[in-house]
C-alpha positions in Angstrom: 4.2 -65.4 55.6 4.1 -66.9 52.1 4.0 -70.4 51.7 6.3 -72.9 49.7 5.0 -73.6 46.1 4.4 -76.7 45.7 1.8 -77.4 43.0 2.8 -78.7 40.3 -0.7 -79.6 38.4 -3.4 -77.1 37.2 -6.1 -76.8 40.1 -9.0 -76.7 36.7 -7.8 -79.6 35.0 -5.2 -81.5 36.4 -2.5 -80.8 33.6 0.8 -80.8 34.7 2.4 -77.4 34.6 5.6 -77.6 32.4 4.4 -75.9 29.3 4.6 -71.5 29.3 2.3 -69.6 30.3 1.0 -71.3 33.5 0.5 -69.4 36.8 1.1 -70.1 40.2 -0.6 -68.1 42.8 -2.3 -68.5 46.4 -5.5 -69.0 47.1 -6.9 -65.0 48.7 -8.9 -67.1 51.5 -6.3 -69.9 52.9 -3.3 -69.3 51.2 -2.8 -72.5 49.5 -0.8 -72.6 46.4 -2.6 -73.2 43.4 -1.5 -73.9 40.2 -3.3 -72.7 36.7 -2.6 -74.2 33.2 -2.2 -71.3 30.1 -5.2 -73.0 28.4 -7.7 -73.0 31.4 -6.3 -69.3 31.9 -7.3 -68.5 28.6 -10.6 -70.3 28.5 -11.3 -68.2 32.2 -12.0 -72.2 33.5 -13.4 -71.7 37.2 -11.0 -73.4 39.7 -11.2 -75.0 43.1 -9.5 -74.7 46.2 -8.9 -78.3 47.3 -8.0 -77.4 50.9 -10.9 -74.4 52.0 -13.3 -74.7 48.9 -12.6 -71.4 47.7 -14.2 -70.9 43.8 -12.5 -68.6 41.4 
């Protein structure tokens, strides 16, 4: 089962996600929701998962 989005900053940089063009997906290994600003999508900026340690 899917869990509630809740993120609300970029997992890269900490931006808060209110501008288009941001992503919000879950992590493939523990399913936390992460969130992705358009610029770190852009730049391809590695992100963290701050719950399993997940890199992407």
């Amino acid at each position: 089962m899917a869990k509630t989005i809740t993120e609300k900053y970029c997992t890269s940089c900490g931006a808060h996600l209110v501008d288009p063009g941001y992503t919000r997906f879950q992590c493939p290994t523990c399913e936390t929701v992460l969130g992705r600003c358009n610029s770190c999508r852009k730049q391809s900026n590695p992100y963290t998962c701050p719950k399993c340690g997940f890199t992407g």
